[in-house]
Structure formats: structure tokens, C-alpha cells
C-alpha positions as CSV (number, residue, x, y, z in Angstrom):
1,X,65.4,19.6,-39.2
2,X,63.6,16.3,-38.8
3,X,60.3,16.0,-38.0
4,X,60.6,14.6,-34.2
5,X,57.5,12.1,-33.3
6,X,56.0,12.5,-30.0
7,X,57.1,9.8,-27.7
8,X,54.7,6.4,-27.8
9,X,54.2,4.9,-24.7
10,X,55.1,1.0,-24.8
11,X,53.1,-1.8,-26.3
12,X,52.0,-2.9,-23.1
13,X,50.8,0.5,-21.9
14,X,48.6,0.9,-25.4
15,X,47.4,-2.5,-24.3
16,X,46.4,-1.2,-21.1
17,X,44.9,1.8,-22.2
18,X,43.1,0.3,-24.5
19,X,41.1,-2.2,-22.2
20,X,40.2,0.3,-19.8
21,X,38.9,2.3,-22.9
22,X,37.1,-1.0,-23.7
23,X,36.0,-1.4,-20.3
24,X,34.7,1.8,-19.9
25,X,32.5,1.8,-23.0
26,X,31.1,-1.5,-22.1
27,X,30.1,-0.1,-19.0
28,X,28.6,2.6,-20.8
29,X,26.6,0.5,-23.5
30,X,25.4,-2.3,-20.2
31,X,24.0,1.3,-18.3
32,X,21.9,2.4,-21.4
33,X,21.1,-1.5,-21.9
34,X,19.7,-1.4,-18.4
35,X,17.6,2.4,-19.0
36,X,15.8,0.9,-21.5
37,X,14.9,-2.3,-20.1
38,X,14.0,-0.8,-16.8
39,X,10.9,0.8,-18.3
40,X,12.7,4.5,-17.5
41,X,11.2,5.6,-20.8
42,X,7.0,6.6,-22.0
43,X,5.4,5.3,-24.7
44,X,7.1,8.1,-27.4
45,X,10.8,7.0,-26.1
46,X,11.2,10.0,-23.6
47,X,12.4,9.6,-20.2
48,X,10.1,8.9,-17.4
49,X,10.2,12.2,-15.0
50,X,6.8,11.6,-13.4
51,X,7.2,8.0,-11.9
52,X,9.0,9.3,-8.3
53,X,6.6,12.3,-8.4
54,X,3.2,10.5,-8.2
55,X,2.8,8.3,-4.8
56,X,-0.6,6.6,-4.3
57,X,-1.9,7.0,-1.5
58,X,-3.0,3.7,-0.7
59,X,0.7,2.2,-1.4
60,X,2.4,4.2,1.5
61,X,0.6,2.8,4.1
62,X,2.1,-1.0,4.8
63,X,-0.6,-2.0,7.0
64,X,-4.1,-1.3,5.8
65,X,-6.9,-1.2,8.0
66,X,-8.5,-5.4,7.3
67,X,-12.2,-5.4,7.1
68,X,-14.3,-8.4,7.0
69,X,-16.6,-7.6,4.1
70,X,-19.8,-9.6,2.9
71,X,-18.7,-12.6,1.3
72,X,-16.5,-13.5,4.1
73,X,-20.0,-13.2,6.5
74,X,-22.0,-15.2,3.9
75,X,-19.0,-18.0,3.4
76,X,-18.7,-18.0,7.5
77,X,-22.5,-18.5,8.1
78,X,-22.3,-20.9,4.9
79,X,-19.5,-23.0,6.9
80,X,-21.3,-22.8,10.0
81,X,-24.6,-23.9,8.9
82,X,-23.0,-26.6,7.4
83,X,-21.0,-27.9,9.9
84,X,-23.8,-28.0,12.6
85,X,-26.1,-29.7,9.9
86,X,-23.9,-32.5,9.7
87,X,-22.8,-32.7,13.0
88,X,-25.4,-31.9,15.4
């Protein structure tokens, strides 16, 4: 008996097959690409677990409490001694 090859699909289906292989893996090599460059990994190469965990306090809030604090009182009466100096 002869030995009976499997049926091939066309050239044009290889060709299609083939560039969605090639696709894929360049998909695959832009999503590792971007891991690394994203700062997903420590110092010693592993994979960040702890940088959703940890929330800082003072982030979460979007409008912090605004207090004048000292130098803005010294610059103010600075200004203001200045100004009616010159002009009073």
C-alpha cells in the first residue's frame, strides 16, 4: 500500500495561517515589551504584586485641605510693607 499524505491545505491558506501565527507572536513579544518597560517588575526582576495593594493616604484625597503657612504671612506682610512704603 502506499503511504497516503494527509491532505495540505492550499498555498494561500499556509500563507494565511502563517501571518496570523506571525501576528500573534508579535502581539505576544509587544505585551512582554510593554511589562518590562512599564516598571511591572522590582529590583531582582520579579513581578510587582504590592504596587495596587499600598494606597497613600494622602493621594486619595483630590482636594487637600490649603493652609496658608509662614512664608506666605512673611512674603504677604513683606509685599505689604513695601507697597505702602512706596506709595503712601
Amino acid at each position: 500500500m502506499k503511504d497516503v499524505s494527509p491532505i495540505r491545505p492550499s498555498i494561500f491558506t499556509e500563507v494565511d495561517q502563517r501571518e496570523l501565527e506571525r501576528q500573534i507572536e508579535l502581539q505576544k513579544k509587544a505585551k512582554e515589551y510593554h511589562k518590562t518597560k512599564t516598571c511591572e517588575f522590582d529590583l531582582y526582576g520579579e513581578k510587582r504584586e504590592d504596587i495596587k495593594k499600598k494606597s497613600v493616604p494622602c493621594l486619595l484625597r483630590t482636594n487637600p485641605e490649603s493652609k496658608l503657612n509662614q512664608k506666605f504671612f512673611i512674603l504677604y506682610n513683606l509685599v505689604f510693607l513695601f507697597i505702602s512704603f512706596f506709595f503712601i
